[in-house]
TIBAVEX-288983 format. One line per field, with one value per atom (N, C-alpha, C, O): residue number from 0; chain; atom name; x, y, z. Coordinates in steps of 0.02 Angstrom, whole numbers, padded with zeros to 5 digits. Atoms other than C-alpha are relative to their C-alpha. Example, Ala and Ser with C-alpha at 12.3 -4.5 7.8 and 13.67 -1.06 7.14 Angstrom:
2
resi c(0  0  0  0  1  1  1  1)
chain c(A  A  A  A  A  A  A  A)
name c(N  CA  C  O  N  CA  C  O)
X c(00045  00615  00045  00097  -00042  00684  -00039  -00014)
Y c(-00059  -00225  00060  00059  -00059  -00053  00055  00110)
Z c(00000  00390  00000  00033  -00003  00357  00037  00045)
end
This chain:
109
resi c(0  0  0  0  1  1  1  1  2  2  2  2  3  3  3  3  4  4  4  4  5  5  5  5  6  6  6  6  7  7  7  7  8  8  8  8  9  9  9  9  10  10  10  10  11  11  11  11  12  12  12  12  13  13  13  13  14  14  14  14  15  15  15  15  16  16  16  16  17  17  17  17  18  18  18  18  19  19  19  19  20  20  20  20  21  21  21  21  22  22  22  22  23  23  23  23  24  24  24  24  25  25  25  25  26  26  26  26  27  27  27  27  28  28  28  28  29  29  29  29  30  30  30  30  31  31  31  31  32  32  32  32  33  33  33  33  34  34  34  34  35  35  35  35  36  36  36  36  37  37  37  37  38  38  38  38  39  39  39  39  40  40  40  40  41  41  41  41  42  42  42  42  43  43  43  43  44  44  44  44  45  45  45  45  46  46  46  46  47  47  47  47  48  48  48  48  49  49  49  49  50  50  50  50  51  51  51  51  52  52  52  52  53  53  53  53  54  54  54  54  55  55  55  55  56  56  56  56  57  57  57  57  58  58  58  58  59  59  59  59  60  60  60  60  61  61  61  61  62  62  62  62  63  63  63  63  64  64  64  64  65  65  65  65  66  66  66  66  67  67  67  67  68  68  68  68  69  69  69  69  70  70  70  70  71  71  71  71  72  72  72  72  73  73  73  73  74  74  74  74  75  75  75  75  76  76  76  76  77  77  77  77  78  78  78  78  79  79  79  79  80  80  80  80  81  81  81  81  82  82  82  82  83  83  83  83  84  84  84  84  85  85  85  85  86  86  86  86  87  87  87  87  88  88  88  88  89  89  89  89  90  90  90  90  91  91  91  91  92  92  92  92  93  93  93  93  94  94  94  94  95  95  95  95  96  96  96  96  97  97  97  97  98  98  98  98  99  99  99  99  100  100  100  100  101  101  101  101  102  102  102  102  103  103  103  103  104  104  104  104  105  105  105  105  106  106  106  106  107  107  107  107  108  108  108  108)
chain c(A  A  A  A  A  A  A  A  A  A  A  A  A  A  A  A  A  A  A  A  A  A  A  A  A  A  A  A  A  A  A  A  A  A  A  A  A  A  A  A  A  A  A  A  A  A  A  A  A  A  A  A  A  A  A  A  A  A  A  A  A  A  A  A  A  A  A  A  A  A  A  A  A  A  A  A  A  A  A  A  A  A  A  A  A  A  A  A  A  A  A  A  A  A  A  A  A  A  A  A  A  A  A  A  A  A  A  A  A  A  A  A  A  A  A  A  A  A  A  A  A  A  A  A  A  A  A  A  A  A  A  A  A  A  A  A  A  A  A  A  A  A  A  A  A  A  A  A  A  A  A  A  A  A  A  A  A  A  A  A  A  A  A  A  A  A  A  A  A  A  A  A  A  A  A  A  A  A  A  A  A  A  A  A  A  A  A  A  A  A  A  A  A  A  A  A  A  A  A  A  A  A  A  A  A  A  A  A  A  A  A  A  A  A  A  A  A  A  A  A  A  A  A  A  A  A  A  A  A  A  A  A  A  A  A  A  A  A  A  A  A  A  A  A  A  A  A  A  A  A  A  A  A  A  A  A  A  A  A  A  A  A  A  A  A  A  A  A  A  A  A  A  A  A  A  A  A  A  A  A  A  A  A  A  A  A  A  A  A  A  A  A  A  A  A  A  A  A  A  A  A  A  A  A  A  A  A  A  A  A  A  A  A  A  A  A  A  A  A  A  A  A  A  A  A  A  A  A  A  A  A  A  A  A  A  A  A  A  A  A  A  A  A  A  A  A  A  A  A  A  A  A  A  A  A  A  A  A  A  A  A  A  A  A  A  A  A  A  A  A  A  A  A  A  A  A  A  A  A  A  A  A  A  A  A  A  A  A  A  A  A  A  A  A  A  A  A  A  A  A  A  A  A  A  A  A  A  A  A  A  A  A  A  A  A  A  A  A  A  A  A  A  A  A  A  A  A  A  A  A  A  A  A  A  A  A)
name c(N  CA  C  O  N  CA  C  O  N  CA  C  O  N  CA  C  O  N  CA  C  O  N  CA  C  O  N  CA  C  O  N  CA  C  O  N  CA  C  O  N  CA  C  O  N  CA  C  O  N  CA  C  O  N  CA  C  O  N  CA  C  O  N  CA  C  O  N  CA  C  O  N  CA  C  O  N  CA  C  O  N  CA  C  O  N  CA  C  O  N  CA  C  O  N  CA  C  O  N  CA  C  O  N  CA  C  O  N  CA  C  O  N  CA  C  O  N  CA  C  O  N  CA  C  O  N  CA  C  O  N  CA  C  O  N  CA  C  O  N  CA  C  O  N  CA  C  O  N  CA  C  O  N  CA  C  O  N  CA  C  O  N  CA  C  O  N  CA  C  O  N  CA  C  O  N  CA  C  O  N  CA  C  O  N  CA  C  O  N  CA  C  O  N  CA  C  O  N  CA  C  O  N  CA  C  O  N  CA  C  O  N  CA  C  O  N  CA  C  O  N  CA  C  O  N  CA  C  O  N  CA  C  O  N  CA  C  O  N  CA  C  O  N  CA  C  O  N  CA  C  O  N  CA  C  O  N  CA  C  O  N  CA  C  O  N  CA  C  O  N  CA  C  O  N  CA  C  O  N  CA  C  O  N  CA  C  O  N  CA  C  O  N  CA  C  O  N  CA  C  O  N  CA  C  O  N  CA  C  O  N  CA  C  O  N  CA  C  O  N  CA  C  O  N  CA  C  O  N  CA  C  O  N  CA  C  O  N  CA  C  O  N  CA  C  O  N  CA  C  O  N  CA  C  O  N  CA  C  O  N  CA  C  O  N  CA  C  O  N  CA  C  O  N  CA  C  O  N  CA  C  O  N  CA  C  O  N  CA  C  O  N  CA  C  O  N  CA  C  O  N  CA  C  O  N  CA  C  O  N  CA  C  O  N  CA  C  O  N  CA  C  O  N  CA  C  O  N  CA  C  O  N  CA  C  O  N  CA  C  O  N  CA  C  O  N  CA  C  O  N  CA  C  O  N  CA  C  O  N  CA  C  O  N  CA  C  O  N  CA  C  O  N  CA  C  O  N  CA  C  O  N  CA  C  O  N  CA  C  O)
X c(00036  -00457  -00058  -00086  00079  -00604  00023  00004  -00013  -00502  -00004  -00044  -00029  -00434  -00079  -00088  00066  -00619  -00033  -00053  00021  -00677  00046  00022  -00034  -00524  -00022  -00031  00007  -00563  -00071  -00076  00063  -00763  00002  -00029  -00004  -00691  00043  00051  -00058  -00566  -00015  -00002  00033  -00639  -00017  -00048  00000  -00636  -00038  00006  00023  -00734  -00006  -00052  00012  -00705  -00049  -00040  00035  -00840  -00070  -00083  00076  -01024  -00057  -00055  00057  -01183  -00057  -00101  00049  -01279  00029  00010  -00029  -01162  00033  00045  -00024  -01093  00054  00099  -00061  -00947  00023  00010  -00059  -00814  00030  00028  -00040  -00720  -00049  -00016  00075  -00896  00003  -00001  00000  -00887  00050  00036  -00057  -00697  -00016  -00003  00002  -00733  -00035  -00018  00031  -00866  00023  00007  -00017  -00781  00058  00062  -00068  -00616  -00066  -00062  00048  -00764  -00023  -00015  00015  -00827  00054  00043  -00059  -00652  00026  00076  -00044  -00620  -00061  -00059  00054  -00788  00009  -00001  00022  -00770  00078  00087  -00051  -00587  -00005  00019  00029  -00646  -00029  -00019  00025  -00752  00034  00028  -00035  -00637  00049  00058  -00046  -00518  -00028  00005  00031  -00649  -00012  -00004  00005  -00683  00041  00033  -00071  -00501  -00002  -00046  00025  -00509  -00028  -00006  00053  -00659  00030  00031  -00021  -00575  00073  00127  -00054  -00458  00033  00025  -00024  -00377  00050  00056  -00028  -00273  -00024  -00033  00035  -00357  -00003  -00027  00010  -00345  00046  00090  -00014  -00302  00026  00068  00017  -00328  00054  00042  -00048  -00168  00035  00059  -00014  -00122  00082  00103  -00035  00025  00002  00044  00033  -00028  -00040  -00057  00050  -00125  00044  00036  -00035  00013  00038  00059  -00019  00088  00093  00127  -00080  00286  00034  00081  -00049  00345  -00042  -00051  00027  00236  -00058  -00095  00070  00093  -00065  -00077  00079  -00080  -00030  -00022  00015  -00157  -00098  -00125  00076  -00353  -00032  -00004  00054  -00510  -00060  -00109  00058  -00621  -00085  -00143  00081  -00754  -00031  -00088  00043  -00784  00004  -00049  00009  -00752  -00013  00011  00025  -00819  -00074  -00126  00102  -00960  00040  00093  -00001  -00965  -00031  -00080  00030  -00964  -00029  00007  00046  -01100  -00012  -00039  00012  -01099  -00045  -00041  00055  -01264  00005  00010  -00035  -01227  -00051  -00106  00051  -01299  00017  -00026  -00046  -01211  00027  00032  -00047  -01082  00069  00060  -00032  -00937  00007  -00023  -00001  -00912  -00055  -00057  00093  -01120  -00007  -00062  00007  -01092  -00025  00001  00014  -01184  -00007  -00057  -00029  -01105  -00065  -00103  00045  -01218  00038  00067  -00035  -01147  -00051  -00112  00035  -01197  00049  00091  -00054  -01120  00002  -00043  00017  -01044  00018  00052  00022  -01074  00039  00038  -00035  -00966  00012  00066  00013  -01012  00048  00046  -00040  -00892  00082  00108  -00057  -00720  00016  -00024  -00049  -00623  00025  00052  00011  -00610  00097  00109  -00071  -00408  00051  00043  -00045  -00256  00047  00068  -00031  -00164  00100  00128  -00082  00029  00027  00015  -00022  00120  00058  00090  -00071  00284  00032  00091)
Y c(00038  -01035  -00037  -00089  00037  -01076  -00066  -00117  00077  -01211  -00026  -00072  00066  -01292  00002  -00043  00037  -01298  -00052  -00105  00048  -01369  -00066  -00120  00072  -01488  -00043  -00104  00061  -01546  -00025  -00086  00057  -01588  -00035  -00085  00044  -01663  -00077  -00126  00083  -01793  -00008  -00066  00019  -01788  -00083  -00104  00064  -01971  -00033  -00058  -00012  -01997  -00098  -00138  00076  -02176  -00029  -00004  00003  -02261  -00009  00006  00023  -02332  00066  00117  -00056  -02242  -00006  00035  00026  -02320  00001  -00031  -00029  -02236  00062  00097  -00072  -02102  00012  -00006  -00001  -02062  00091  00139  -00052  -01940  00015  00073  -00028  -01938  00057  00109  -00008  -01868  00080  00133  -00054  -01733  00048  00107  -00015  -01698  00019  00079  -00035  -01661  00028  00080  -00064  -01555  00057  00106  -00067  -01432  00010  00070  -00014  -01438  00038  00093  -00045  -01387  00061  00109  -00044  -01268  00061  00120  -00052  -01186  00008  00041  -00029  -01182  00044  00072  -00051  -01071  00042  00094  -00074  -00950  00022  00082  -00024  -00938  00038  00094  -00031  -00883  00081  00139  -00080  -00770  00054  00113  -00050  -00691  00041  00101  -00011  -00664  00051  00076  -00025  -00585  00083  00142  -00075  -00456  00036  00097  -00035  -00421  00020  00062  -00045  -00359  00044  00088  -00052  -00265  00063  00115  -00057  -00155  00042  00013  -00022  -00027  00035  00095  -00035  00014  -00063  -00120  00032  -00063  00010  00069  -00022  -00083  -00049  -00102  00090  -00216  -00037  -00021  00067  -00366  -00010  -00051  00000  -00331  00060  00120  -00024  -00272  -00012  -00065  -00015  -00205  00026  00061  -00025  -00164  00060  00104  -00058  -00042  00064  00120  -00054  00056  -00025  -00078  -00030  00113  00046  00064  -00075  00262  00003  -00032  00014  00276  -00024  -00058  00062  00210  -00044  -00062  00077  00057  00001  -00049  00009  00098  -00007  00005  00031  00032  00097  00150  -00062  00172  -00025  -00069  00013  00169  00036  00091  -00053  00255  -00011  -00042  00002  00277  00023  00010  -00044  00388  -00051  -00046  00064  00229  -00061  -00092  00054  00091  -00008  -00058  -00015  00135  -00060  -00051  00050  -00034  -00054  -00064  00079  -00205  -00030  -00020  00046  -00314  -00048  -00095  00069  -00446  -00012  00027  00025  -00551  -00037  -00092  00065  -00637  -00047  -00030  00048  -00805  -00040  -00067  -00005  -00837  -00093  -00116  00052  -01008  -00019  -00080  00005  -00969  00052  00113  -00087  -00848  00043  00096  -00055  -00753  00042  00103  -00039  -00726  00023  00049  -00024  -00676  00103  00141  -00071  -00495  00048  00045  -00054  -00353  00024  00040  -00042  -00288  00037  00008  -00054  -00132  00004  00008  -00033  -00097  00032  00007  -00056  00063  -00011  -00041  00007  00083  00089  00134  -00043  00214  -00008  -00059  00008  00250  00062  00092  -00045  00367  00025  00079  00000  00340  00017  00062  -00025  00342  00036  00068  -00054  00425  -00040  -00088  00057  00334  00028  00079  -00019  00348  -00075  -00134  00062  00250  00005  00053  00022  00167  -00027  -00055  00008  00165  -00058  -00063  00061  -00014  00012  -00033  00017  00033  00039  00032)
Z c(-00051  00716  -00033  -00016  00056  00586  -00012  00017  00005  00501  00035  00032  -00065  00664  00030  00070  -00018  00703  -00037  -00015  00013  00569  -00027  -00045  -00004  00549  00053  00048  -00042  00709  00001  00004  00031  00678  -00024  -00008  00026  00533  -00005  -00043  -00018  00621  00058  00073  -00088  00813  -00011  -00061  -00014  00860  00068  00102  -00065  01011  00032  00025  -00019  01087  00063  00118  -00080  01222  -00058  -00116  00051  01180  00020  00055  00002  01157  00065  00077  -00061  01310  00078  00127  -00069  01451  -00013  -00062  -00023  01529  -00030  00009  00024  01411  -00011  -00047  -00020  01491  -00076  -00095  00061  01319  -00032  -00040  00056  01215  00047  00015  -00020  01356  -00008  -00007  -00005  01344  -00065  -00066  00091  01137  00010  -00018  00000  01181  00008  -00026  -00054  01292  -00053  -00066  00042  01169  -00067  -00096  00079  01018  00031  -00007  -00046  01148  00010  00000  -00011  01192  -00084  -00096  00089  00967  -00006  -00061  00025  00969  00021  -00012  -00030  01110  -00015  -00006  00034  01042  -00041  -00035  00078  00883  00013  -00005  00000  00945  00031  00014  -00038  01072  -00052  -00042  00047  00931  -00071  -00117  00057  00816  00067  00053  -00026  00969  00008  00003  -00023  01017  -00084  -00081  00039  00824  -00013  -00050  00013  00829  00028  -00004  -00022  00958  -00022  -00023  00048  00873  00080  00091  -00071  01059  00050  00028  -00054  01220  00042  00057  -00066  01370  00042  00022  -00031  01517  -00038  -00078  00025  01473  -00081  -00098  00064  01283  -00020  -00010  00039  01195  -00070  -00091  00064  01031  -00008  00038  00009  00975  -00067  -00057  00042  00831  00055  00035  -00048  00992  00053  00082  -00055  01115  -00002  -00057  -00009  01168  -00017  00021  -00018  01133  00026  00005  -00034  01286  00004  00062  -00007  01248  00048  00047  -00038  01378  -00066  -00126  00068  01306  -00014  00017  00018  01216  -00004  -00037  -00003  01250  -00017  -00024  00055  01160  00036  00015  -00028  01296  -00035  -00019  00021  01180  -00059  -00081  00045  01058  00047  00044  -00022  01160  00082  00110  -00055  01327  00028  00060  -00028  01352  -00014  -00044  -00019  01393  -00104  -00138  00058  01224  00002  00017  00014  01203  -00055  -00095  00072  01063  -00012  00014  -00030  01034  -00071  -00130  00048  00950  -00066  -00056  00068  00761  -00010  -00048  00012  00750  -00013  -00017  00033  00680  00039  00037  -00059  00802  -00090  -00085  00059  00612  -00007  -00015  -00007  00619  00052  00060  -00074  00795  -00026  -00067  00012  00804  00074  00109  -00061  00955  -00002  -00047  -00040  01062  00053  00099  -00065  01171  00054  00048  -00038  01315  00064  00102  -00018  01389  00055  00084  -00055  01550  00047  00024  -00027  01674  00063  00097  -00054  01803  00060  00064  -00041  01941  00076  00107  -00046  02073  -00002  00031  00038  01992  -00074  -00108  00068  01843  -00031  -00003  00044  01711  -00031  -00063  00041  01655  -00012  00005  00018  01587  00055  00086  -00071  01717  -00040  -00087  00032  01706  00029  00089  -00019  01721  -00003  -00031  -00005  01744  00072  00087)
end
């Protein structure tokens, strides 16, 4: 995802003048925008050595293929606070607490 970021800084073409409102200039932002938080999403779905939600591994599941989750390390909300670079990006946990339900793996089949 790095390259295809910085390939595309280095060929982004942005057509439209500098003295209006130019829709294209916004449209390359949000595409440089969606190659960063890509990046980073891709650096967290790494970080976590587990299946959980949304976020599946295939190295972390149970025999018949249910996600296999590691509630006692990965139990918190990940925040990544941004260095300006998503590689310099540095995790911040912050645990979560759950008083009402039972925290278990949920069967999809």
């Amino acid at each position: 995802i790095k390259a295809l970021r910085e390939q595309f800084w280095s060929e982004v073409r942005v057509p439209g003048a500098a003295n209006e409102l130019n829709q294209e200039l916004e449209k390359a932002m949000r595409v440089a925008d969606f190659l960063e938080l890509g990046e980073l999403f891709a650096k967290d779905a790494l970080h976590r050595n587990e299946s959980c939600g949304g976020h599946f591994r295939e190295e972390y599941q149970t025999p018949e293929g249910e996600a296999l989750r590691d509630d006692k390390n990965f139990m918190y909300v990940a925040a990544w606070e941004y260095k300006g670079e998503p590689a310099d990006a540095v995790l911040h946990k912050e645990p979560l607490a759950y008083e009402n339900i039972q925290v278990k793996t949920r069967s999809y089949k």
